[in-house]
N, C-alpha and C positions, 0 to 999 in steps of 0.2 A: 617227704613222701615221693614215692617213685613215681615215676609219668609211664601210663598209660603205652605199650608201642604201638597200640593202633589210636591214641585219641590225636583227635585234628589238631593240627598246629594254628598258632592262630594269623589271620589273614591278614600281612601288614595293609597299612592306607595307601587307596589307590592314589598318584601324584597326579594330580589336574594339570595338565598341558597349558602354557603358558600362551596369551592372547596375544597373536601378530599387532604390532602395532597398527596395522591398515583397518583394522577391524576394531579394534577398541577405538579410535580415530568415527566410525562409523556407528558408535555406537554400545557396542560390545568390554564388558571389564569396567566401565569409564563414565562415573557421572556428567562429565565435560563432553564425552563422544555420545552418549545417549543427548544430553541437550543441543548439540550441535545439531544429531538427524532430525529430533524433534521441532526444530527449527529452518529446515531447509524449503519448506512451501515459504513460511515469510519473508527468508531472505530473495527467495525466488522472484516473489511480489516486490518488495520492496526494492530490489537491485534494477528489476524490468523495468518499473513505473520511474524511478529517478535518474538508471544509466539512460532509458529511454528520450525523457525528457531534455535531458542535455543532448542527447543526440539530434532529438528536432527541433531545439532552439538552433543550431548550426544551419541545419537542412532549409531554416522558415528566414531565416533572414536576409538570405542574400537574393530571396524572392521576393518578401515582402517588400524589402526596403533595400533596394540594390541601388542606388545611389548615394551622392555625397549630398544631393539638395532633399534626399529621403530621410536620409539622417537627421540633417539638420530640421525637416518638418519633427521628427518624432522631440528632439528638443524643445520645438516651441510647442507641443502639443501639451507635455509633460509641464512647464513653464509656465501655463495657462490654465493649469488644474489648481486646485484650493491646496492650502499646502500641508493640510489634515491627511490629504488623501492623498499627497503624492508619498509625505514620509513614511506612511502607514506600510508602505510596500518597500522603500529602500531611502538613501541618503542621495537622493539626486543632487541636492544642491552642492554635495562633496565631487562628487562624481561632473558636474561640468561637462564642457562638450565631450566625454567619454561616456558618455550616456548614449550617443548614437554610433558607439560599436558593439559588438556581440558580447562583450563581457560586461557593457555597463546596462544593456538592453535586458540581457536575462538576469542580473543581481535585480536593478529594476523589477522589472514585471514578476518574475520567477524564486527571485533566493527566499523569499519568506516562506513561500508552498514548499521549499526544499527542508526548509528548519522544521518547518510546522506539521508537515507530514513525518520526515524521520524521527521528530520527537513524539509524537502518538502512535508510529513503533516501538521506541524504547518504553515508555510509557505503560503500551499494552504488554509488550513483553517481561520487564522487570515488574509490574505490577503481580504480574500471574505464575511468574516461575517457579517462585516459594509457597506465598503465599493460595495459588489455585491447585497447584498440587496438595499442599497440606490441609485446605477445604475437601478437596477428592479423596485421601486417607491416602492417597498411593506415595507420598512423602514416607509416611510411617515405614512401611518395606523400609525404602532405603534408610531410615534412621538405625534400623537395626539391625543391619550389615555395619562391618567394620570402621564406618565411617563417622570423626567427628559431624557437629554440625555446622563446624565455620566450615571444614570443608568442603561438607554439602553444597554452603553458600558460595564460596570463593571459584569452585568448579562451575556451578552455573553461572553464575556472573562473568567467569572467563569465557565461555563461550558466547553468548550475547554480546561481548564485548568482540569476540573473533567475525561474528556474523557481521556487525554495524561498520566494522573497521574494512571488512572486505568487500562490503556495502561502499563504502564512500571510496574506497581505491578504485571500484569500477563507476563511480562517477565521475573521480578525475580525470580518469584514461577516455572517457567518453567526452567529456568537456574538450578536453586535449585532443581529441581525433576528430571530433564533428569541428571546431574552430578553424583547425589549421586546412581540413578539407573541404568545409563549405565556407570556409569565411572568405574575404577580399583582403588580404593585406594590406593594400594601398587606402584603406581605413580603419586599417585597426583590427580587423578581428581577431588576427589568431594570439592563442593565447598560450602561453607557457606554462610548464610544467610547476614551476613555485607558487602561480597564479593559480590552476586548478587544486594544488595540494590546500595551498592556503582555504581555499574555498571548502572542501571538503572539513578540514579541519572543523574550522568555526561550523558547518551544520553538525558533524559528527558531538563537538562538545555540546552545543544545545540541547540534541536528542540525549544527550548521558545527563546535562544535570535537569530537567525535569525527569528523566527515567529514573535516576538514583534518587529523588524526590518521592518518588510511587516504590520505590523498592524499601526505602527506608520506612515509609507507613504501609507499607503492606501487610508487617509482620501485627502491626495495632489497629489496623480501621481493616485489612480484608485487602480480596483483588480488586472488587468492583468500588470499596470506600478511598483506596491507594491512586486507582488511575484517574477516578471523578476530582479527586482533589487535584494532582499534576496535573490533568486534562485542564481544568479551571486556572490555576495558575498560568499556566502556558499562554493561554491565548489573554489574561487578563493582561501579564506583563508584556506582551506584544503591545498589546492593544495601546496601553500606557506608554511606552516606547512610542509607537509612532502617531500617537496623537498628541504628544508630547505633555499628557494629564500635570506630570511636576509629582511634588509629594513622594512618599515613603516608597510608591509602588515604584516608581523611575527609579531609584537607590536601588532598588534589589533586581532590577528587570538586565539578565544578559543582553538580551537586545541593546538596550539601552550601553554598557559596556562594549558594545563590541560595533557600535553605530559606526566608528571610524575605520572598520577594516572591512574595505573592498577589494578582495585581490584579485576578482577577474578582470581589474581596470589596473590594476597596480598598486594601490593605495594600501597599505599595510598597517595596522595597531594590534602588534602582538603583546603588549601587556594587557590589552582589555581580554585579547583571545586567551592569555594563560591563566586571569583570574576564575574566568568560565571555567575552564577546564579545573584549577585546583578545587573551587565548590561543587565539580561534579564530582571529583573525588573523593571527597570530603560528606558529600553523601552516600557515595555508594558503600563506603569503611563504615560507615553509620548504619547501615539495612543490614550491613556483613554483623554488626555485632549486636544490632537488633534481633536478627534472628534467633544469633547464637544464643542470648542471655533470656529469650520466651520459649514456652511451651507450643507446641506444635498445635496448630489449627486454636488458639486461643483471640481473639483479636473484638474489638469494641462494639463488633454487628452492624457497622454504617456500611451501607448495601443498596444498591439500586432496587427499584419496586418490583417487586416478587411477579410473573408471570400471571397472568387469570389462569384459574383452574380450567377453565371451558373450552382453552386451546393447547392443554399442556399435551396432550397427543394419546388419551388412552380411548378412543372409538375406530381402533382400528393403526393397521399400518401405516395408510395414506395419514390419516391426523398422527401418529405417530412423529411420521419423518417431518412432516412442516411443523409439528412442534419442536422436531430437535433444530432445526432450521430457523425458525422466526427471528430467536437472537439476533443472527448475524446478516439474518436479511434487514433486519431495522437500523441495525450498525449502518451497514452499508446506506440504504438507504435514507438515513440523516446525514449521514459525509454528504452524498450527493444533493439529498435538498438544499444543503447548505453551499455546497459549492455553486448548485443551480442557479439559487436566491442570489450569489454575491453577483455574479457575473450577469446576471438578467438584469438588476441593479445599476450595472455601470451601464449598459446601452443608451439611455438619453443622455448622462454628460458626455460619454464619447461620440455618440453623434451627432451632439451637439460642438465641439469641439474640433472636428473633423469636418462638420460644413463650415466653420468660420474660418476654413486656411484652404482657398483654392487648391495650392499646390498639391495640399494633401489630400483633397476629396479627389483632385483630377489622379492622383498616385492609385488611390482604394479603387478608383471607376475602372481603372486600367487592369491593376491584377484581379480584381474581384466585380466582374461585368454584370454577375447574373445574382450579387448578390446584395443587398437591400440591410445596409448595417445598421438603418435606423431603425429595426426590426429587432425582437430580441432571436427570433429564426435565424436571420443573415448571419446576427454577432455570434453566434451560440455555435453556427456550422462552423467556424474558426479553428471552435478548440473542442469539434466534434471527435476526433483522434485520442484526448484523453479521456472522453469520456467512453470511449470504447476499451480503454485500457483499465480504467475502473473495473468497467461493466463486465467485462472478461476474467479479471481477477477474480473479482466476486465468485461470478460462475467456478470458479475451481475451488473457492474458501465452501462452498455450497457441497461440492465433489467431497472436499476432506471430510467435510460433520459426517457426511451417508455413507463412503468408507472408514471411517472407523467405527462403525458398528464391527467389523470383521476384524480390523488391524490391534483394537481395545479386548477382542471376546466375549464382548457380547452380542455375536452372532449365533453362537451356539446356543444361548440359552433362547432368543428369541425365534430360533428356529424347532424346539420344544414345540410353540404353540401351533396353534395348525395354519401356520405360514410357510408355503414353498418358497423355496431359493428364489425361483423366479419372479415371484409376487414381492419379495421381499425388494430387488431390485427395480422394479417398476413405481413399486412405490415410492422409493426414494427417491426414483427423477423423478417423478410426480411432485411429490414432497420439496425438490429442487426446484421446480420449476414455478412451482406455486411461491416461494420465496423467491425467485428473479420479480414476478409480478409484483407483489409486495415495496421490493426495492426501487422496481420503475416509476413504480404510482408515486412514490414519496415524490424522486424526482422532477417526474412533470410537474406536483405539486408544489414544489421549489423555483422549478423556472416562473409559473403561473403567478408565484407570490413576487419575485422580483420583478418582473415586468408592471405589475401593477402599478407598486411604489416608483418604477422608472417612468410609469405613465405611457407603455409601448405595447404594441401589439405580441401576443403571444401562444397564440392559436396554433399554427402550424409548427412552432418549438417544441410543445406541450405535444402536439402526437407524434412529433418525431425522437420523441423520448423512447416510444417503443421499438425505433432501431434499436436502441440497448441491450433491450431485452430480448429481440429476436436473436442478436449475436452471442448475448450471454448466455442462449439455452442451446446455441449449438456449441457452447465451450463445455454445457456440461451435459452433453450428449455425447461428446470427443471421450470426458472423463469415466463418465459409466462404461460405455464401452473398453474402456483399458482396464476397468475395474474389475468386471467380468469377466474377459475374455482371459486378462492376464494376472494380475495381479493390483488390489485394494491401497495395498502401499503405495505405490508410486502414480495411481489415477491422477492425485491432484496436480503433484509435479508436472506428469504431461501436458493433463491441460491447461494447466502454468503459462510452459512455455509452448504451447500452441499460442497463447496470447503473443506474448513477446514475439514469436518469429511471424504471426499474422502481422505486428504493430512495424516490426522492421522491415519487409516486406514493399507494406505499403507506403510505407513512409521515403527508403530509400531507392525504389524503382523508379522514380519517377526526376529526381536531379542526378542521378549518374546514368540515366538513361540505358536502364537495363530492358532486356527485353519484353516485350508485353503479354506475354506468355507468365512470364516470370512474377510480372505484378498482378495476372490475372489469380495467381494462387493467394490470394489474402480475399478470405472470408471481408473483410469492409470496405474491399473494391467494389464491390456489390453490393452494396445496400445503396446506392445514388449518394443524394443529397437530403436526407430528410429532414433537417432541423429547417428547409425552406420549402418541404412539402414535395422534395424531387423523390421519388422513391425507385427502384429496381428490382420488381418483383420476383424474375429469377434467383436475383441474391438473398430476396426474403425469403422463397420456397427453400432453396439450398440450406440457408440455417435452418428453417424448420423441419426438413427432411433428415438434416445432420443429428437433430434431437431428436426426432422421433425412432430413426434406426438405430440411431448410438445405444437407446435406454432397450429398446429391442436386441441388441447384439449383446449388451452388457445380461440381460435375462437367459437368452439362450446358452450363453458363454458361461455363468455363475451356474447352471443345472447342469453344466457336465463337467466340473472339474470339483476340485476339493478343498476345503474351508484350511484358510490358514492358520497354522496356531503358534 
């Protein structure tokens, strides 16, 4: 049959333009680069709070204990504790007079918070990445794009795997700079490069095998039944580990495996550190082919307790947004009771243990004149610095839930109901702010419980809980405002790292003697003393004025621009 000379020809296939690598890398083309941005708030959090902390374990020791007869008191102090509780934190008796340099002081006092925190990242993270997507249905899309489902898995899990490992090379580099800068050589401190790698290492592997532990049962008991079980684990086999229980639970505990490698002090056991590592492998290949071989969103139903209906957030926008809040304000808020509780806890044996050694109470009287450490106030004002680093965090995990109303799409539809742009933003700092309170109360109610049991005063700790909170609602007065004015995506990030450069700031003005102008710009220069009842009410107004314009700028700023899609 003859063609037509005027019928249309028909229209070859348009070629889709190929995806720059920098952009698939961010997201774009790329189950691996979508997981990676999806993950840049926590690695944000996570890299601040742990490069931070190796930063001020350098910055704190060559003040605290700037001697060689200081040293020696934190030996005999350590020496003088039950030995339930010293091993429970590190292998002092391995460790020997290296215990009173900067790298056997912070394995001491610090490497378990490093283990025990990066593994309730990996934890939370490989628990949720499969399995809380496929609960959401938003997995389903991606199953039915061109993609296996191992590959699905092998792609997320490599980027969790590029965040944790990028994560722990900038706690090396930080270990390595804050030693060799604030430490004394002529005792020991600075620490080399095989020493901090090593270190990183052994946390990195702990955080991967209870994370591949929660990723391997994710795909059978759920997100929330995955990370309860590795969550429990985790601190069971610690717990076993360093109370030395004996029994089945010590045979399986890495802790326990890897009790001989110290490498901020030198002390090396890398077969305990590469058995760690091959069972964290060895489970995460396990979650990979778990996933692969089950049905999508199918799993056992073991799940944390379902929310009360009463506060699930439908009488309005303000219950709205603290109900999408509450979660992660109670998250937040039981880490801190708990950390509260431990450390409110230690105050009578340590000062009990610190007036039995002249040298060392005349040491404390000297750098610490106006502070009262038989107190859980005085002890608490110590490691008042991390708890601002929490408390800040938090406030930006609070920013993320209220911007991704916009960044997820459903803003559009909740902007249907007859809620303005503006109202809609007010409400969620509202909503924000109402879960910082939330998270302080738990708090103070953690310090108040440890002190008890310690038998110490704790009155003026407990209301200087709510410096936290005043700090934590100008970080997320910082974030609405960015939200609004600029853009919903990157709010949290900013106010992320408002945290981090508030926390370096303050921390490092003050031993490189930078100028005062310069430390005056950190937001918790200004808050006094409060965990001893000193307070600085300009610094308090400032935060509170920072929250109350920020959620003001972020309203005015969201009514005159246009919803992202």
């Amino acid at each position: 049959m003859a063609v037509s000379a005027g019928a249309p020809r028909p229209t070859a296939a348009a070629i889709l333009p190929s995806i720059p690598l920098h952009r698939r890398l961010y997201g774009f083309g790329s189950i691996y680069g979508k997981t990676i941005r999806d993950s840049r708030l926590a690695f944000i959090i996570a890299a601040g709070m742990l490069g931070g902390l190796s930063l001020a374990m350098g910055a704190a020791i060559g003040t605290v204990f700037p001697t060689p007869a200081a040293r020696l008191e934190v030996d005999k102090l350590v020496a003088s504790m039950p030995a339930s509780m010293v091993n429970l934190f590190g292998n002092a008796t391995l460790m020997g007079p290296r215990l009173g340099t900067l790298g056997g002081y912070m394995t001491w006092k610090y490497g378990a918070l490093f283990a025990l925190g990066t593994g309730l990242w990996s934890i939370l993270a490989l628990s949720g990445t499969l399995a809380g997507e496929a609960a959401r249905g938003s997995l389903d899309v991606v199953a039915a794009a061109p993609f296996g489902k191992r590959r699905i898995a092998l792609e997320k899990l490599a980027a969790h795997l590029t965040m944790l490992w990028l994560a722990m090379a900038f706690v090396a580099i930080m270990i390595v700079v804050s030693s060799n800068a604030f430490g004394d050589p002529a005792l020991g401190d600075p620490i080399p490069l095989g020493g901090a790698i090593g270190f990183a290492l052994w946390v990195g592997f702990i955080a991967l095998l209870f994370g591949g532990l929660a990723f391997a049962l994710a795909p059978l008991l759920g997100r929330s039944g995955a990370a309860g079980v590795a969550g429990l684990a985790m601190v069971l086999l610690w717990a076993a580990s360093g109370l030395d229980l004996g029994g089945p639970l010590l045979a399986f505990s890495p802790f326990h495996w890897t009790a001989d490698h110290i490498p901020l002090v030198g002390i090396f056991d890398w077969p305990g550190l590469a058995l760690t590592g091959i069972v964290a492998l060895i489970l995460l290949a396990l979650g990979v082919e778990v996933f692969t071989r089950r049905d999508l969103g199918i799993t056992a139903g073991l799940s944390m307790p379902a929310t009360p209906t009463a506060i699930l957030g439908v009488r309005g926008p303000i219950s709205r947004a603290f109900g999408d809040e509450l979660p992660r304000a109670l998250a937040w808020g039981i880490g801190l009771f708990l950390f509260g509780a431990l450390l409110a806890s230690l105050v009578k044996p340590m000062a009990d243990q610190i007036a039995g050694s002249p040298d060392l109470l005349k040491i404390f009287s000297t750098i610490f004149p106006d502070f009262n450490l038989a107190t859980a106030g005085g002890f608490l004002q110590l490691y008042v610095a991390l708890f601002y680093i929490a408390a800040g965090f938090a406030g930006a995990t609070f920013v993320s839930r209220w911007a991704s109303d916009e960044t997820e799409g459903r803003l559009e539809m909740v902007l249907t109901t007859p809620t303005a742009r503006a109202r809609w933003v007010v409400a969620g700092g509202i909503g924000a702010l109402l879960a910082i309170v939330v998270m302080t109360v738990l708090f103070a109610a953690g310090i108040g419980v440890g002190a008890v049991a310690s038998g110490v005063a704790a009155g003026e700790a407990m209301a200087g809980s709510a410096a936290l909170g005043i700090y934590a609602a100008a970080i997320v007065g910082v974030g609405v405002a960015i939200g609004g004015l600029w853009r919903t995506s990157v709010a949290a990030e900013i106010a992320a790292l408002a945290v981090v450069a508030t926390y370096l700031v303050d921390l490092l003005a003050p031993p490189l003697n930078l100028p005062d102008w310069f430390h005056q710009l950190a937001l918790t220069a200004h808050l006094g003393q409060p965990m001893i009842g000193r307070w600085d009410p300009a610094g308090v107004t400032a935060c509170l004025a920072i929250a109350v314009v920020g959620i003001a700028l972020g309203a005015w700023g969201m009514a005159r621009r246009d919803i992202a899609h």
